[in-house]
C-alpha positions as CSV (number, residue, x, y, z in Angstrom):
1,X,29.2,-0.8,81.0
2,X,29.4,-4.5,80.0
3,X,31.5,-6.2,82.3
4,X,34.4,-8.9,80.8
5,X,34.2,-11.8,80.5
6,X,36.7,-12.7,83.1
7,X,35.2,-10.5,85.8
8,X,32.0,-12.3,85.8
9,X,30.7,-14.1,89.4
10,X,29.9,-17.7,88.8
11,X,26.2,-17.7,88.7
12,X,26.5,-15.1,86.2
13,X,28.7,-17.2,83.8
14,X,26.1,-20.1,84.7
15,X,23.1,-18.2,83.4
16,X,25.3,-16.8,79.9
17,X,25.4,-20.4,79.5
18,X,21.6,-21.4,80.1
19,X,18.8,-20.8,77.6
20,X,15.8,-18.5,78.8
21,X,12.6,-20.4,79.1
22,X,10.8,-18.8,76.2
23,X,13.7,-20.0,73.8
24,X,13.8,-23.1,74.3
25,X,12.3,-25.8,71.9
26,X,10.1,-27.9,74.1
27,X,10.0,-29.3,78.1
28,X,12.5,-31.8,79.3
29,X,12.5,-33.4,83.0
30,X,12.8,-31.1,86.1
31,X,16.5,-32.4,86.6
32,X,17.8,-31.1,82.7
33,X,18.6,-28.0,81.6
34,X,18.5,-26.2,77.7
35,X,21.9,-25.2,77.6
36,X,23.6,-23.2,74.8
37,X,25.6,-25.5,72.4
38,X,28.8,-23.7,73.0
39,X,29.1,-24.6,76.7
40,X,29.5,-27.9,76.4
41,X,32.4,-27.7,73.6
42,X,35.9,-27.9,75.1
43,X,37.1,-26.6,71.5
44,X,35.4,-25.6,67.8
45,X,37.8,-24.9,64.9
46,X,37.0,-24.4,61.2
47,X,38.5,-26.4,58.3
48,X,41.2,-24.4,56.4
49,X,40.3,-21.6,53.6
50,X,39.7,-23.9,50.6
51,X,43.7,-21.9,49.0
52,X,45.1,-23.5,52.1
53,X,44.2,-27.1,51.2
54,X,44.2,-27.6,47.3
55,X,44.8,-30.6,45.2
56,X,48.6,-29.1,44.9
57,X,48.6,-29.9,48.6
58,X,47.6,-33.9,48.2
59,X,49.9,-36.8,48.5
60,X,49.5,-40.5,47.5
61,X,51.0,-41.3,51.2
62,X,48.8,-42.0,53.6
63,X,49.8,-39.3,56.6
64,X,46.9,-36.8,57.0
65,X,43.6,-38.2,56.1
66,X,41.1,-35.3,55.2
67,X,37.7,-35.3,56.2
68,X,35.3,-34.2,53.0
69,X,31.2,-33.8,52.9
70,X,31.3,-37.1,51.3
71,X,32.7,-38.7,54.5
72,X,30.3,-37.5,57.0
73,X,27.7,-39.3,56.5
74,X,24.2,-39.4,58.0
75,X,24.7,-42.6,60.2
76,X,28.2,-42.7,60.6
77,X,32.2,-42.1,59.5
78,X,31.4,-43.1,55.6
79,X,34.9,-44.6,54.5
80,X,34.7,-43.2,50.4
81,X,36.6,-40.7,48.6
82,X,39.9,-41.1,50.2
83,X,42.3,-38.4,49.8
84,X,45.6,-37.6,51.8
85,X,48.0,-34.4,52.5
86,X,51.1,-34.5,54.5
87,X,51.8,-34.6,57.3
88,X,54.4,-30.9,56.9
89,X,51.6,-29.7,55.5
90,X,48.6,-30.5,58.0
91,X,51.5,-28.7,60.5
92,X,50.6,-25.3,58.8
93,X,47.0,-25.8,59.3
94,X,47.5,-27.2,62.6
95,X,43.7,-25.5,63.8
96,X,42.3,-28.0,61.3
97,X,44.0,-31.3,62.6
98,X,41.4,-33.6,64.4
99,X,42.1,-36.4,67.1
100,X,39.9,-39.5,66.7
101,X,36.9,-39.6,69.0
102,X,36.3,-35.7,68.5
103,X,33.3,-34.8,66.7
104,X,32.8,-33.6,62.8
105,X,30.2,-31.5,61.4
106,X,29.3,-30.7,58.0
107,X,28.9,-26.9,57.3
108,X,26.7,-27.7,54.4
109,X,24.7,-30.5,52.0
110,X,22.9,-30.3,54.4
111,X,24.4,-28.2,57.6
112,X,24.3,-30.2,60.7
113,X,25.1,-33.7,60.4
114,X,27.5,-35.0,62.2
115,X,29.8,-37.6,62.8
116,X,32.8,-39.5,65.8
117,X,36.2,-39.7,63.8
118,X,37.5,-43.2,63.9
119,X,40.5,-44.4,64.7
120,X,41.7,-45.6,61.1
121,X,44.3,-43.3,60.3
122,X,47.2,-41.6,61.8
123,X,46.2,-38.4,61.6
124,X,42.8,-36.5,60.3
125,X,42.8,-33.0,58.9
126,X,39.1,-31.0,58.2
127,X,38.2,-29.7,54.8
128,X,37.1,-26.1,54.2
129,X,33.2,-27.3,54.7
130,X,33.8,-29.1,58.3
131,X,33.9,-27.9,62.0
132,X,35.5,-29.8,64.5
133,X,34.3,-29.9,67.7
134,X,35.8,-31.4,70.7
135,X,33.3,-31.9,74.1
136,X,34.2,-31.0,77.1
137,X,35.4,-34.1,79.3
138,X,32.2,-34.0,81.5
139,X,29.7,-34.4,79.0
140,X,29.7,-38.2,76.7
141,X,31.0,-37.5,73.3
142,X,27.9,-40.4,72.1
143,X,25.2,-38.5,73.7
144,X,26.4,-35.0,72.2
145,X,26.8,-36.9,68.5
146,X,23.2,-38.3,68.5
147,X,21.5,-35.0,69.9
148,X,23.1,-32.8,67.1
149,X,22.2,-35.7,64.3
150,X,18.5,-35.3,66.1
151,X,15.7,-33.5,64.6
152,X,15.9,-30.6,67.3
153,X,19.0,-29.6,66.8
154,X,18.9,-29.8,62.9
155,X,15.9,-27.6,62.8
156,X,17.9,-24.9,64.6
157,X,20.7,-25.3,62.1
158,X,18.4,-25.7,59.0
159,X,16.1,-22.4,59.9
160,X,19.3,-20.4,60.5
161,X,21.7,-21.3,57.2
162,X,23.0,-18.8,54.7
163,X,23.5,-18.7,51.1
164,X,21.5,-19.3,48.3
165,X,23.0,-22.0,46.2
166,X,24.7,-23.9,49.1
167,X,23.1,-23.1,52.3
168,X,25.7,-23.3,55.2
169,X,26.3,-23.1,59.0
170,X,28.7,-21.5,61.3
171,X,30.8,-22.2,64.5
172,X,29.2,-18.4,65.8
173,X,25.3,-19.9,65.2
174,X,26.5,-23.8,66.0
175,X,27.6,-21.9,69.6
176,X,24.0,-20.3,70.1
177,X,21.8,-23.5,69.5
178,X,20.2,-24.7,72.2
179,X,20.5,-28.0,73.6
180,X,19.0,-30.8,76.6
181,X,21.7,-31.3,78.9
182,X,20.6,-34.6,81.4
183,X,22.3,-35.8,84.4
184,X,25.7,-37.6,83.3
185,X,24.5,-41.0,84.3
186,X,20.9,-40.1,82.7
187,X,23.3,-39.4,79.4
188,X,24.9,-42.9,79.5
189,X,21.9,-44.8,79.9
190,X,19.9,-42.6,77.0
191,X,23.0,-43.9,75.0
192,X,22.9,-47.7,75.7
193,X,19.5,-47.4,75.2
194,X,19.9,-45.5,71.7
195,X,22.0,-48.1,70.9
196,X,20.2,-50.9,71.9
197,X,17.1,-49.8,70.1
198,X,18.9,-48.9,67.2
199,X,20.8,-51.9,66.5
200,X,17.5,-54.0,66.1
201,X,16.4,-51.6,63.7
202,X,19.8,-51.5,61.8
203,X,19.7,-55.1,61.8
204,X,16.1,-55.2,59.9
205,X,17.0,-52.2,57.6
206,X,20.4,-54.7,56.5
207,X,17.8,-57.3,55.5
208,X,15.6,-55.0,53.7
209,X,18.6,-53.5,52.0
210,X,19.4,-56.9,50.9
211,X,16.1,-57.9,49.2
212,X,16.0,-54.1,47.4
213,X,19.8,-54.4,46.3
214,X,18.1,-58.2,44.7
215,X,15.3,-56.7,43.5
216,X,17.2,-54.2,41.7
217,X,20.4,-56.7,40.0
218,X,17.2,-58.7,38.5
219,X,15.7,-55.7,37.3
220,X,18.6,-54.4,35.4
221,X,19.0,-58.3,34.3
222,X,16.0,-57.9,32.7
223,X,16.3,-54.5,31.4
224,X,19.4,-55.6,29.7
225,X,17.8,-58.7,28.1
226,X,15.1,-56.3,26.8
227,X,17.3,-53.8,25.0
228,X,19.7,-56.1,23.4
229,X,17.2,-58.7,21.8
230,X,17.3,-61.5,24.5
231,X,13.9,-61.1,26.2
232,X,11.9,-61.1,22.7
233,X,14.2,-63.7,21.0
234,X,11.3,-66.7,20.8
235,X,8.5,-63.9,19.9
236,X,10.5,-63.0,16.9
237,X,11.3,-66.9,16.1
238,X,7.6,-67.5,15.9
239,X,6.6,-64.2,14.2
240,X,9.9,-64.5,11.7
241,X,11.3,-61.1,12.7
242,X,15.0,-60.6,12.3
243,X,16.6,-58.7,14.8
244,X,18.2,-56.8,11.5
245,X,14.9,-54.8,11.8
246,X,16.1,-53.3,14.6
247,X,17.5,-49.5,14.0
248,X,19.7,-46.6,16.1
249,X,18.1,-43.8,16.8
250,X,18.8,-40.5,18.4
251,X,16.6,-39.2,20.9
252,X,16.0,-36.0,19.6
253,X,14.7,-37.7,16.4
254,X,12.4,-39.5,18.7
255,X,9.5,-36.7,18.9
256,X,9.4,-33.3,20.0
257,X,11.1,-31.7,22.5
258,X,9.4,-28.9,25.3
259,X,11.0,-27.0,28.0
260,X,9.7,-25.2,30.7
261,X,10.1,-22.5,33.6
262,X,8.6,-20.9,36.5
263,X,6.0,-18.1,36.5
264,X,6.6,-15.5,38.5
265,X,6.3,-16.0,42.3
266,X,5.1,-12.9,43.5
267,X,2.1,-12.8,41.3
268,X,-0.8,-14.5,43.3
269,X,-3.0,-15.0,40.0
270,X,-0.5,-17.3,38.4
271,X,-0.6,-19.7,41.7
272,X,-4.2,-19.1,43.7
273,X,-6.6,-22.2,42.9
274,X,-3.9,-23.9,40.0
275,X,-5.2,-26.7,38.8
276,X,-2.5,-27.7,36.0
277,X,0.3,-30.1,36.9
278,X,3.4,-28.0,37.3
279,X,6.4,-31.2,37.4
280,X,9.8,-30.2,39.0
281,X,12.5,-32.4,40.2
282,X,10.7,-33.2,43.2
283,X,8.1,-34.7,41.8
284,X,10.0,-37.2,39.9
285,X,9.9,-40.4,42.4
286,X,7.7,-42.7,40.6
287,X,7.0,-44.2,36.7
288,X,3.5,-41.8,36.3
289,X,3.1,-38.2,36.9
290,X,-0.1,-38.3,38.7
291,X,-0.4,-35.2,40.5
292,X,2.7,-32.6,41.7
293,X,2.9,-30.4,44.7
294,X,2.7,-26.9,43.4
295,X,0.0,-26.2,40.6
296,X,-0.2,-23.3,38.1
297,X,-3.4,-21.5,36.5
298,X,-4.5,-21.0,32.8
299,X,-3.0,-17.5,33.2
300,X,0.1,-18.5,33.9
301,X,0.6,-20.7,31.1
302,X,-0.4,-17.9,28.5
303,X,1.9,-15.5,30.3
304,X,5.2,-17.4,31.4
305,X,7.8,-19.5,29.5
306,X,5.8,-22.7,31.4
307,X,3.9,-23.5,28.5
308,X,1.4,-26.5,28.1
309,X,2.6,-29.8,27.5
310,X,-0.5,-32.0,26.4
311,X,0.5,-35.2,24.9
312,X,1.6,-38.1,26.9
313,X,5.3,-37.0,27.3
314,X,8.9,-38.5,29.0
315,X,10.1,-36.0,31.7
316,X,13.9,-35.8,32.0
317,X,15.7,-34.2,35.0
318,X,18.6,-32.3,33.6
319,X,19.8,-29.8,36.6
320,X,19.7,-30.8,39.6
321,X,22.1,-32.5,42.5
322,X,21.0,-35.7,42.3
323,X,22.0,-36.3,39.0
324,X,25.3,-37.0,41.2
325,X,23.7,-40.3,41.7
326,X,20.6,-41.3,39.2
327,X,18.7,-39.7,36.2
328,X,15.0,-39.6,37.3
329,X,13.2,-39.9,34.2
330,X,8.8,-40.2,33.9
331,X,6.0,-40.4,32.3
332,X,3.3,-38.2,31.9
333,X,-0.6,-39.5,30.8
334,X,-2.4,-36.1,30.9
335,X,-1.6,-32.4,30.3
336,X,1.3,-30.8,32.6
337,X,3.8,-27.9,32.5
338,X,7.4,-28.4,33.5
339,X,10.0,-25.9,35.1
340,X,13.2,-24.8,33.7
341,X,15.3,-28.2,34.8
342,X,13.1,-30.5,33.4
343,X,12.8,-31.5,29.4
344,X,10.0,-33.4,28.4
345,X,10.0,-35.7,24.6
346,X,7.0,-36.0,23.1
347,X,7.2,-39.2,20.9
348,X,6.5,-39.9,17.5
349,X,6.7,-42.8,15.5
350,X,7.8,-44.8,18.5
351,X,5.9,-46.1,21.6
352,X,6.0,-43.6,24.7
353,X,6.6,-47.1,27.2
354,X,9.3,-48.2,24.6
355,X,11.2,-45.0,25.3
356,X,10.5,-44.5,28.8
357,X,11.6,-48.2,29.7
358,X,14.6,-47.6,27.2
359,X,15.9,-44.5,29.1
360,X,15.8,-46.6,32.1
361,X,17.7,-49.2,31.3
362,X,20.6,-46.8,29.7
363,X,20.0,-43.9,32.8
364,X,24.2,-44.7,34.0
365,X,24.9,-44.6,30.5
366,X,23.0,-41.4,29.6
367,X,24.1,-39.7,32.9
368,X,27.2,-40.7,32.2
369,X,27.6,-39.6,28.8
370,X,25.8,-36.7,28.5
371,X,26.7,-35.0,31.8
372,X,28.1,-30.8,31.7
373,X,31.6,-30.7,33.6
374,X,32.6,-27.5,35.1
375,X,29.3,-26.5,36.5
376,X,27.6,-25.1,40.1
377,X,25.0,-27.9,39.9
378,X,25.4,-31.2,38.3
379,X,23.4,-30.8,34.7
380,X,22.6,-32.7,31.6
381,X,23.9,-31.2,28.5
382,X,20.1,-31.2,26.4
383,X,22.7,-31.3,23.1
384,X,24.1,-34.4,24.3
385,X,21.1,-36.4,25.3
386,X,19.7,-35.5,22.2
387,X,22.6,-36.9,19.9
388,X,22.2,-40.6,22.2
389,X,21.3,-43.5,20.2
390,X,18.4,-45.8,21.5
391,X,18.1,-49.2,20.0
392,X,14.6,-49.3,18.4
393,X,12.6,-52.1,16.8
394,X,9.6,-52.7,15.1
395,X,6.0,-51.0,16.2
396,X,5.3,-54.5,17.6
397,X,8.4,-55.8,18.9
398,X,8.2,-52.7,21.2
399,X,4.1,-53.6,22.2
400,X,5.9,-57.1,23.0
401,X,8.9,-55.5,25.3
402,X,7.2,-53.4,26.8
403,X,4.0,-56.3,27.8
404,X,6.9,-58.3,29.0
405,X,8.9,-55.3,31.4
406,X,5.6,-54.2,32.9
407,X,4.2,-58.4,33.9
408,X,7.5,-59.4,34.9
409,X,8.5,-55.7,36.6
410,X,5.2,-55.4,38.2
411,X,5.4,-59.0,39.8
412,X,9.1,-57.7,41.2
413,X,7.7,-54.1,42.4
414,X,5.5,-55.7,44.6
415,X,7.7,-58.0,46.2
416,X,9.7,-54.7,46.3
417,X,7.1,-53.0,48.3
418,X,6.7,-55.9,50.7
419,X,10.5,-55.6,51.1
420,X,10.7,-51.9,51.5
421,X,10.8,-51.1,55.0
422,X,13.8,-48.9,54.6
423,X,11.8,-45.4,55.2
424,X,9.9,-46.9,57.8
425,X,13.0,-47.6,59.6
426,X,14.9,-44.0,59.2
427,X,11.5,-42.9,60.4
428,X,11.6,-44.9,63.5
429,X,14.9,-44.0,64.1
430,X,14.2,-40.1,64.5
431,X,11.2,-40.8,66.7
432,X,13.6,-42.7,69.2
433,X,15.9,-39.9,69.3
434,X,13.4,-37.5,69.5
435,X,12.0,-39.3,72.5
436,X,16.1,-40.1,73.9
437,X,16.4,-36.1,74.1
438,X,12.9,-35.5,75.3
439,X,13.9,-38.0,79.1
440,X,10.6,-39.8,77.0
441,X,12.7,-43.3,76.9
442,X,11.8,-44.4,80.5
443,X,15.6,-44.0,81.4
444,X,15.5,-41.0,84.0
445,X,16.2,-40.5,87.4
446,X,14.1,-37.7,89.1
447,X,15.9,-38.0,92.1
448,X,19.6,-37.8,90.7
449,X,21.2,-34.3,91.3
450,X,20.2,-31.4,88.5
451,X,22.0,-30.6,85.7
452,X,22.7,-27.6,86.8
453,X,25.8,-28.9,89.1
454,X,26.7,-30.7,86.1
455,X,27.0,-27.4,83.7
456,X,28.9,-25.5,86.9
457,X,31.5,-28.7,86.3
458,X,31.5,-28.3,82.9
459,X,31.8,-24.4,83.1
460,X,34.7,-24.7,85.6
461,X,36.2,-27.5,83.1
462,X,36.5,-25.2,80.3
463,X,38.1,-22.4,82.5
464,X,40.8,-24.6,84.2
465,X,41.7,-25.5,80.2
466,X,42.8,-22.1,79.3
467,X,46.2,-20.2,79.7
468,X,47.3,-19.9,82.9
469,X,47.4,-16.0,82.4
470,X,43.3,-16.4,81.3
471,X,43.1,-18.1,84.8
472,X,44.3,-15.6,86.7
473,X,41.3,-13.2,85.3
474,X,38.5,-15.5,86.6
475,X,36.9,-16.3,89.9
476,X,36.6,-20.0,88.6
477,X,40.7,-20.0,88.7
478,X,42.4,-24.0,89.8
479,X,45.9,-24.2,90.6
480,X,47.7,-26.6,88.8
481,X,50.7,-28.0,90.5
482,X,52.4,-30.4,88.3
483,X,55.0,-28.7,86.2
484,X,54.6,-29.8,82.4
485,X,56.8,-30.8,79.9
486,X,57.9,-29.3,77.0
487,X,57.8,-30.9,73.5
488,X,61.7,-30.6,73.8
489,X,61.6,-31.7,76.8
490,X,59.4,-35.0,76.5
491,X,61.4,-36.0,73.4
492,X,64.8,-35.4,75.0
493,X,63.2,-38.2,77.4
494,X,62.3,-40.5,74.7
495,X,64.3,-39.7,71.7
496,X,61.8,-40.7,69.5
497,X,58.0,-40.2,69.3
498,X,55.2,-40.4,66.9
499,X,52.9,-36.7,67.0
500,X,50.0,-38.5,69.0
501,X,52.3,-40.5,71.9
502,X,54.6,-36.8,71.5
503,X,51.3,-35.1,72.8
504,X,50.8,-37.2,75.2
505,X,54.0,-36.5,76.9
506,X,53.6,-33.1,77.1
507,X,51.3,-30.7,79.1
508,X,50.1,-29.0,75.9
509,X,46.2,-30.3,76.6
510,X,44.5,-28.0,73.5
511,X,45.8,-30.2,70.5
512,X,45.8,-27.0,68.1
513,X,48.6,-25.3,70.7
514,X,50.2,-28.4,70.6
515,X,50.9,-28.5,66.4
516,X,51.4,-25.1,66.3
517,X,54.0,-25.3,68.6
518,X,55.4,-28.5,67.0
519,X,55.5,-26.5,63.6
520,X,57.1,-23.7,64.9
521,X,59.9,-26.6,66.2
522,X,60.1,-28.2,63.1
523,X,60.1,-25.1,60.5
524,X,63.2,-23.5,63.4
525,X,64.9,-27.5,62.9
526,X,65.3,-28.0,66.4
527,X,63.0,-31.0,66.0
528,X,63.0,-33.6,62.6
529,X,60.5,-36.0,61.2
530,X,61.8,-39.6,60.2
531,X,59.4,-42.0,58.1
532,X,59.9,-46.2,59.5
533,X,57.1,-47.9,57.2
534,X,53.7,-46.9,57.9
535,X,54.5,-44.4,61.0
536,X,55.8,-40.9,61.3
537,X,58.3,-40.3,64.1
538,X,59.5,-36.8,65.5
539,X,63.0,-36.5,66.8
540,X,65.2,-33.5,68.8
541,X,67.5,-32.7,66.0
542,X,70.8,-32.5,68.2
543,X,72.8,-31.2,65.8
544,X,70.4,-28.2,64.5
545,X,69.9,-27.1,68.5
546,X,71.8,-23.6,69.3
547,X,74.0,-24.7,72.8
């Protein structure tokens, strides 16, 4: 028989929290340890069920902050899409509430990343798709942040998701991961290090940024010139060409239109040796279709709905995520087959670079217009986009816009390329942290003591943190012999608190007992809110109290 949890001897609650030799990723220094993820978390919680925090439940006050997807960003606390609930309400979801310095991460889109909650608001409450996580007081809250943003850790979580549409994580797998675990002073100086390295690299990538963001303000400039007339204003002076000439047109009276799909997977003959061009999303990252990373054979063409395109063609993207952000839009020069979220034009009567560099300049517009609402994955509505109207001009007025884009356009792109360091940069940056949580950064210590005294501290930690009545079921048991107060009792003291100072006061040290218990206060009466400008104060409600 298994023995509980709170019957186990020391070293065997050490070695629960180690991970054996053949499991973990790679080798670190002799005085680190691969630790399981969960032992060095003080607390995890999950965000509320999504019918526990509904729009119903936002406010235009600013009380309880929510932490969204869209806020946990890949480098950082991203301060966008700002939305608010109360603070009665956070009370009922009190689990969720998170302190600023604990630690964020996203479930999904992608699972992993993770974030430090700034100190910005006055309180901060998880959506459905977040975890908190709060470290245990031994181990630096910076180190932990970068190792889980680091290409180990994300591995783990990536290879171990669920769910087809939107692949997610869990607290139960987060808990399992395995992860280096230095010295505490190795950890600090792996951090200032981090940081160090990182903020010369940040400082180049805000530089490069800046010439791109340039590059790309002239390039709509242009674009916009082009498509209203400016750009080809002298040409048509000297060849006496009004602009009158130039006419609306919709799209899908542009040419033909092809769509596309995806031959069957498990049949090897459609795949083995393919040499045509099958385009999906993925492969839309430059002007050209030159070659794509899966091909298909002759077989598959004549026996799936991804049929033969072979005229030069525009390639529009309309399912897929990022039409969040852009339309990618291509062109093709030689035959290719497209799957089922691409739509390809085949022009007629009108120049194929007219078009393409048309799209382009209307892409917000077209996105914007011809978007589906109410669907799993952002999508273009083909009715739509065929029913928009593209200025179009004479057979040589479009030679002459389109001789114009690609001189002045190609001059830009390469002064572009010079520019773009930005990949180069998010590159370097995951080498450095892979090397930080490798002991590879010429920051360790051989002789400082092992990590394993370190995880016994941290082990013992999380033990003196629970109930008293949990202590009392473990060898690791610490007496405690300062009395705490009560939330009564600490506002009794100073009449009037805000939730944070209010926590403070008390001995409540897991901050989801400490709401709970407020709620319970506050839904009884015995304690009251009171607004004063931007702050929210709790009171003893004198008058409500039973004698």
């Amino acid at each position: 028989m298994a023995k509980k949890k709170g019957s186990l001897s020391p070293e065997e609650i050490l070695q629960n929290a180690l991970v054996p030799d053949w499991e973990q990723p790679y080798q670190v220094p002799e005085n680190w340890m691969w630790v399981k993820f969960g032992s060095l978390t003080h607390d995890m919680a999950d965000g509320p069920f999504g019918s526990n925090l509904k729009s119903e439940h936002y406010t235009e006050e600013k009380e309880a902050r929510i932490i969204q997807l869209s806020n946990i960003g890949e480098d950082g606390w991203r301060e966008e899409n700002t939305k608010y609930t109360t603070f009665n309400h956070a009370y009922t979801i009190a689990k969720s509430i998170v302190s600023s310095g604990d630690i964020v991460i996203a479930k999904m889109m992608p699972a992993g990343r993770a974030i430090i909650v700034p100190n910005n608001e006055q309180m901060y409450v998880l959506s459905s798709d977040a975890i908190k996580m709060v470290p245990t007081r031994v181990v630096s809250t910076q180190f932990l942040v970068r190792g889980i943003n680091c290409t180990f850790f994300r591995n783990q979580v990536q290879e171990n998701t669920q769910g087809i549409i939107r692949a997610r994580t869990s607290i139960s797998k987060l808990k399992e991961y395995a992860f280096p675990l230095p010295p505490v002073a190795e950890q600090q100086r792996i951090v200032n290090r981090i940081e160090s390295l990182l903020s010369k690299l940040d400082e180049a990538k805000e530089k490069a940024q800046t010439a791109l963001d340039s590059y790309e303000k002239h390039k709509a400039v242009i674009l916009h010139k082009a498509f209203t007339g400016e750009l080809t204003k002298k040409w048509r002076e000297e060849n006496c060409v009004s602009l009158d000439s130039w006419e609306k047109r919709k799209l899908g009276k542009c040419g033909e239109w092809f769509g596309g799909g995806t031959p069957t997977t498990s049949i090897a003959e459609y795949w083995d040796d393919g040499t045509v061009l099958w385009v999906t999303p993925k492969d839309m990252k430059s002007n050209i279709i030159v070659d794509t990373i899966d091909h298909i054979t002759e077989a598959a063409i004549e026996s799936s709905s991804a049929k033969l395109i072979a005229d030069n063609a525009i390639l529009f993207v309309v399912r897929s995520g990022i039409l969040r952000r852009i339309l990618p839009i291509a062109m093709t020069k030689c035959p290719v087959t497209v799957n089922q979220d691409i739509k390809a034009l085949v022009p007629q009567n009108v120049s194929q670079e007219y078009i393409f560099w048309a799209c382009i300049a209307n892409e917000k517009s077209i996105r914007d217009s011809c978007s589906k609402s109410g669907t799993t994955v952002e999508s273009i509505s083909t009715g739509l986009l065929h029913e928009y109207m593209l200025p179009i001009p004479t057979p040589e007025e479009q030679s002459e816009i389109v001789r114009i884009l690609e001189s002045i356009i190609e001059k830009e792109q390469k002064a572009k390329e010079h520019s773009n360091v930005i990949e180069k940069i998010d590159l370097m940056k995951k080498v450095i942290l892979a090397r930080a949580f490798r002991g590879e950064l010429a920051t360790n210590n051989p002789e400082e003591e092992s990590a394993k005294e370190l995880l016994k501290s941290i082990l013992l930690d999380k033990i003196n943190t629970v109930p008293s009545i949990e202590k009392k079921k473990s060898v690791l048991v610490l007496e405690d012999s300062k009395m705490p107060k009560t939330i009564l009792e600490a506002l009794s003291e100073h009449k009037s608190l805000t939730p944070e100072k209010l926590k403070a006061q008390t001995g409540i040290k897991d901050i989801d007992d400490f709401y709970a218990e407020l709620k319970k206060l506050v839904d009884t009466g015995a304690v009251i809110e009171r607004r004063e400008g931007e702050e929210n104060y709790l009171e003893v409600n004198n008058e409500g109290r039973q004698a």
